[in-house]
C-alpha positions as CSV (number, residue, x, y, z in Angstrom):
1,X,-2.7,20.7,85.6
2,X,-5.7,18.0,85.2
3,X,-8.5,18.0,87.7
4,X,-9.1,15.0,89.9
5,X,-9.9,11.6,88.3
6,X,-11.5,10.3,91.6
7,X,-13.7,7.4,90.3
8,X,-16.4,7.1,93.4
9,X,-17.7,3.8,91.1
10,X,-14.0,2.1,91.4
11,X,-14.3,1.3,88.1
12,X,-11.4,1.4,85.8
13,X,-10.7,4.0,83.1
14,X,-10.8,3.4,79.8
15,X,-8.5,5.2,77.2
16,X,-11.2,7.1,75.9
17,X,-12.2,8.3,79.2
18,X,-8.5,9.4,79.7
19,X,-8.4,10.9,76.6
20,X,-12.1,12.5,77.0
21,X,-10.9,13.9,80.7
22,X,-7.6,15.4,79.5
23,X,-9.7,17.1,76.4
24,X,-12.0,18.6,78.9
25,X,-9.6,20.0,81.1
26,X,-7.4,21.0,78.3
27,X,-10.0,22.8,76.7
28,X,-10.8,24.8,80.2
29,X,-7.1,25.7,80.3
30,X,-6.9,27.0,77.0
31,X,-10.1,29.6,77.2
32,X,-8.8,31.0,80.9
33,X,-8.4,34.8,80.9
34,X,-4.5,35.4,80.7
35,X,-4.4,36.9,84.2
36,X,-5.3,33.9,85.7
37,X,-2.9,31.8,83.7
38,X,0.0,33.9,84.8
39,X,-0.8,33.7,88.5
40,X,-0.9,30.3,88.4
41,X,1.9,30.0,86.7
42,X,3.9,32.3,88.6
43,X,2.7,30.5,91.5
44,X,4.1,27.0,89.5
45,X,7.2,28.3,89.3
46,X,7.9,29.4,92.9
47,X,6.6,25.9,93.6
48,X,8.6,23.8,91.8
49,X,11.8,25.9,92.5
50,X,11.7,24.4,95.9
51,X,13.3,21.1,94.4
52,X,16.3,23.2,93.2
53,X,16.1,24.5,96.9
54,X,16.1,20.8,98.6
55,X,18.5,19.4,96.0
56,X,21.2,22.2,97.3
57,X,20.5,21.7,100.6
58,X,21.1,17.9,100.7
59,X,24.8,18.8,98.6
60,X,25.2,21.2,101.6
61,X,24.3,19.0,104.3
62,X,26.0,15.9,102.8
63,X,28.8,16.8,100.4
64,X,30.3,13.7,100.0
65,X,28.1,10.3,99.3
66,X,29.1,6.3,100.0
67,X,28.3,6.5,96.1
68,X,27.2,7.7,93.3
69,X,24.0,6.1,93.1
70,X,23.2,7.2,96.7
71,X,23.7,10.7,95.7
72,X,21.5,10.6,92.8
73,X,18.6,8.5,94.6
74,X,18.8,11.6,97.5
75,X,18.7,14.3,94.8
76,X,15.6,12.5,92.6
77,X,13.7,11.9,95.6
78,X,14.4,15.7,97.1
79,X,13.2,17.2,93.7
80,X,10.3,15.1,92.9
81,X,8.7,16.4,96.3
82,X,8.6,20.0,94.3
83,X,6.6,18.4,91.5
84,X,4.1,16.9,93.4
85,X,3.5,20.3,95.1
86,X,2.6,21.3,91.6
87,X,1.1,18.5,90.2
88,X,-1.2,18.3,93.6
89,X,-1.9,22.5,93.8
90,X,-3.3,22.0,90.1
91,X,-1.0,25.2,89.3
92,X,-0.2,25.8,85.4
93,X,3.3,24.1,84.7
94,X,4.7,24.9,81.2
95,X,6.0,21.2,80.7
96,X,2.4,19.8,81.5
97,X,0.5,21.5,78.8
98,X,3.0,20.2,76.2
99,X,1.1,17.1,76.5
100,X,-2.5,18.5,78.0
101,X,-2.9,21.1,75.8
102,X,-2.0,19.8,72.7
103,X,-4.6,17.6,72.7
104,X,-7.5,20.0,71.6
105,X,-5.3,21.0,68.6
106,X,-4.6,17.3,67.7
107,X,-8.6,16.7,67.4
108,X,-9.4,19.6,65.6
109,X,-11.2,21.5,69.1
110,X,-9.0,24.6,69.2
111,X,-6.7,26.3,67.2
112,X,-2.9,26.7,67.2
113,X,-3.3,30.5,68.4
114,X,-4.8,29.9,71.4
115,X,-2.2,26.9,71.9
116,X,0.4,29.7,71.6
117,X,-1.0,32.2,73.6
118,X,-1.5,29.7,76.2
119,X,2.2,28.4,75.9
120,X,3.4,32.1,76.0
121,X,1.9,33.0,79.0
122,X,2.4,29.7,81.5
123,X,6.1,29.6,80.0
124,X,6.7,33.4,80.7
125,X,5.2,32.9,84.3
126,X,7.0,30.0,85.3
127,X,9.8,31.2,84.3
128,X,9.6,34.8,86.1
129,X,8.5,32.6,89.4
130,X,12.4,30.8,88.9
131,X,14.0,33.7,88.6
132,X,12.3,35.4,92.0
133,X,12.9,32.0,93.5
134,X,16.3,31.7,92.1
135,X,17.2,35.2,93.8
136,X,15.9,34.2,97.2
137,X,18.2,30.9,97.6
138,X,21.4,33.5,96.0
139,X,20.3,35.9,99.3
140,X,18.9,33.3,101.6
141,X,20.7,30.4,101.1
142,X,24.3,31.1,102.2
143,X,23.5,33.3,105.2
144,X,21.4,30.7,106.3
145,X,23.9,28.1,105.5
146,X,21.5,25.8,103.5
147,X,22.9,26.1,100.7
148,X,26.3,26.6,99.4
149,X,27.5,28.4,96.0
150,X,29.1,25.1,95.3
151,X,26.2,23.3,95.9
152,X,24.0,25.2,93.4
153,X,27.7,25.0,90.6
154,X,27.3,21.4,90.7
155,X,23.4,21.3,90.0
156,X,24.2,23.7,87.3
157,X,27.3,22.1,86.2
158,X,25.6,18.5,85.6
159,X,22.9,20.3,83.6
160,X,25.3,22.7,81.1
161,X,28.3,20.5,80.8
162,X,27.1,18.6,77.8
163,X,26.8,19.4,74.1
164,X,23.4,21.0,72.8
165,X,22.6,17.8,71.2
166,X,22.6,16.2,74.2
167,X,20.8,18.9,76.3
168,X,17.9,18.7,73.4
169,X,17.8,14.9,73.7
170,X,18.2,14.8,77.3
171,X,14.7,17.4,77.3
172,X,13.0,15.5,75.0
173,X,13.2,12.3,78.0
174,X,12.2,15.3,80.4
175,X,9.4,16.1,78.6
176,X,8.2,12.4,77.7
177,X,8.4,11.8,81.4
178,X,6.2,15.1,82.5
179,X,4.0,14.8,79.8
180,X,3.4,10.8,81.4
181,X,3.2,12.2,84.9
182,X,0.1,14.0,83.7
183,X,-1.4,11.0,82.0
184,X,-1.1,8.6,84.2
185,X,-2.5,11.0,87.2
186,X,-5.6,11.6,85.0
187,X,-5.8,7.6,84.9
188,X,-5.6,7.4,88.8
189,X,-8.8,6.9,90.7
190,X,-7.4,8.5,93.7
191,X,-5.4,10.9,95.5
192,X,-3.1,8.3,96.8
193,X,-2.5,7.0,93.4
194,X,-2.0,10.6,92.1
195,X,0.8,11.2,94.5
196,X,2.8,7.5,94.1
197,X,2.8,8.5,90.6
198,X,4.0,11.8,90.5
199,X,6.6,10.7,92.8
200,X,7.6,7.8,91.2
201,X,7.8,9.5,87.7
202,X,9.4,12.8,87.8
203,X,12.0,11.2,90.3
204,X,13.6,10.4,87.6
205,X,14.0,13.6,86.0
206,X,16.1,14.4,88.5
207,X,17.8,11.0,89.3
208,X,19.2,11.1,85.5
209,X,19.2,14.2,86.0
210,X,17.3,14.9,82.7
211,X,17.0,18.5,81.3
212,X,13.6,19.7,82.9
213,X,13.4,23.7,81.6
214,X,11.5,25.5,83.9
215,X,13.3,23.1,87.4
216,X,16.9,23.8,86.0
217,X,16.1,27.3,85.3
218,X,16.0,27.6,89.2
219,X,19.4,25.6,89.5
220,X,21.2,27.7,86.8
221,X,20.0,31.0,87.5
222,X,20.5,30.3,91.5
223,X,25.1,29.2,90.0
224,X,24.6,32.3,88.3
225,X,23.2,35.0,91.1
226,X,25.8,33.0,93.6
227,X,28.6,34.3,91.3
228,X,29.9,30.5,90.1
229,X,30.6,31.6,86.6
230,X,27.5,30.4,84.8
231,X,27.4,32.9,82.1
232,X,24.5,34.5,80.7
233,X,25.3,32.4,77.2
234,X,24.7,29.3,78.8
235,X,21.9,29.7,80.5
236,X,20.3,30.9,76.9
237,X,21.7,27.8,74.9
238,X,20.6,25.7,78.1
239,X,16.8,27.4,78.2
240,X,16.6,27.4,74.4
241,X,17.9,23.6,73.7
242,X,15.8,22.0,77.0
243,X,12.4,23.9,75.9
244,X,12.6,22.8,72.3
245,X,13.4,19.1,74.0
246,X,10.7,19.4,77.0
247,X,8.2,20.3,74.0
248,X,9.0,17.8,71.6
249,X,9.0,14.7,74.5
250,X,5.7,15.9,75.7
251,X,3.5,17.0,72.5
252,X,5.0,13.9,70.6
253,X,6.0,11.3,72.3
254,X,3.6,11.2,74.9
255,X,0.0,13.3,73.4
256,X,0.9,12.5,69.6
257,X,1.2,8.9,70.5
258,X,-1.7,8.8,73.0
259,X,-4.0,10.4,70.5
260,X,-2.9,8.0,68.0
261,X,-4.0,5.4,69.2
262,X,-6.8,6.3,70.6
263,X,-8.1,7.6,67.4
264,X,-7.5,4.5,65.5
265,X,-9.1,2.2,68.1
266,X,-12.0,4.0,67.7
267,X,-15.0,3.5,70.3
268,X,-14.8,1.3,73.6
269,X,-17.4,-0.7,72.0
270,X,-14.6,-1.8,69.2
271,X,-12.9,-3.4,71.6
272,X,-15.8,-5.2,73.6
273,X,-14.3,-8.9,72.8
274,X,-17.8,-9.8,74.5
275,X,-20.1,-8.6,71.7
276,X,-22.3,-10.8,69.4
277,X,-20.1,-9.4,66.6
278,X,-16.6,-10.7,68.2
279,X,-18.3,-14.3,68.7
280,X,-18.9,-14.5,65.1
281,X,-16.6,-16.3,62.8
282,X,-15.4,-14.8,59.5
């Protein structure tokens, strides 16, 4: 994830400061030993499993809502506190680099291997942190009585009860919205603004709930290791249509697009309607 953006001047960002920030810290992501990489995205993955965790919990606790909208409200709010653990700890979340680390690519700083290499590894990790996760809410979670099997069936079941075309479009929102989650904290000036934003905007993921691969990972590998029936099939048709969606949302939708028009504005100076030049008639 991005550094800070703390602004000590209080002055606002401009886009190509955004876009100059997001470059730098791309570009530091994308030359990091692979060890490192993997740790912290192990570490993302454990993190952000916890808003599988609270999600079930609150099913457990409260299995019947005054409506749906109520329910859905509790379950976005519950799994966005997961991302700002994340987005806040500055661990390496696979959905996040969909947008960041494109960006190097898109401006001709690094190549595509070392895009892939650093996809492969932060995907792998976070992944491999879900599935340990996943296994401690299957042992923890029902002699604890936190969480229910039918608790974790329903998360799974709102996830993998629609057709791949859907799942692939739903990701693609998933990704859009992650991949605006990390612009819009590299545009805040502070930490407060960091965290209304991340709340705010990956609350939705979960309020829709939108197919987010590496978060619903946790919620359909925790159905499947509580014995609910998820099969081993539709976990794969689930991981394989969300990442294709998750990347898709975040390299083109939110760094294509950003990049774009960045890049055809030109310099801040371009858009100085103060200049000599700008007071000049034709």
């Amino acid at each position: 994830m991005s550094d800070s953006t703390d602004d000590p001047s209080g002055a606002s960002l401009s886009y190509s400061n955004i876009l100059e920030r997001e470059m730098e810290n791309a570009l530091k992501e994308l030359r990091r030993p692979s060890r490192g990489l993997f740790l912290s995205g192990f570490s993302a993955g454990l993190n952000l499993s916890f808003g599988a965790l609270f999600m079930g919990m609150v099913l457990t606790f409260s299995p019947t809502f005054s409506s749906e909208l109520v329910k859905q409200a509790l379950l976005a709010g519950s799994s966005s506190i997961a991302f700002l653990f994340v987005v806040l700890g500055q661990t390496e979340l696979f959905t996040a680099h969909t947008t960041l680390a494109v960006l190097p690519v898109l401006d001709d700083r690094s190549g595509l291997g070392e895009l892939g290499r650093l996809w492969g590894v932060v995907y792998a990790a976070n992944l491999l942190g879900c599935a340990v996760f996943a296994g401690l809410i299957a042992v923890l979670g029902p002699e604890m009585a936190i969480v229910t099997p039918a608790a974790f069936d329903s998360l799974a079941g709102s996830l993998l009860s629609h057709p791949s075309w859907v799942i692939l479009l739903s990701g693609i929102v998933a990704g859009w919205l992650m991949g605006l989650t990390t612009w819009l904290v590299a545009a805040s000036r502070d930490t407060i603004g960091q965290v209304l934003i991340t709340l705010l905007v990956t609350s939705a993921i979960g309020f829709g709930p939108f197919h987010h691969a590496i978060l619903g990972t946790t919620e359909v590998l925790g159905a499947m290791f509580m014995g609910t029936g998820v099969t081993l099939g539709q976990f794969g048709r689930f991981i394989a249509m969300t990442t294709a969606g998750n990347v898709i949302g975040g390299s083109v939708f939110v760094a294509g697009l950003n990049y774009g028009h960045i890049a055809l504005v030109g310099s801040d100076a371009d858009l100085d309607v103060d200049s000599p030049e700008t007071e000049q008639g034709d």
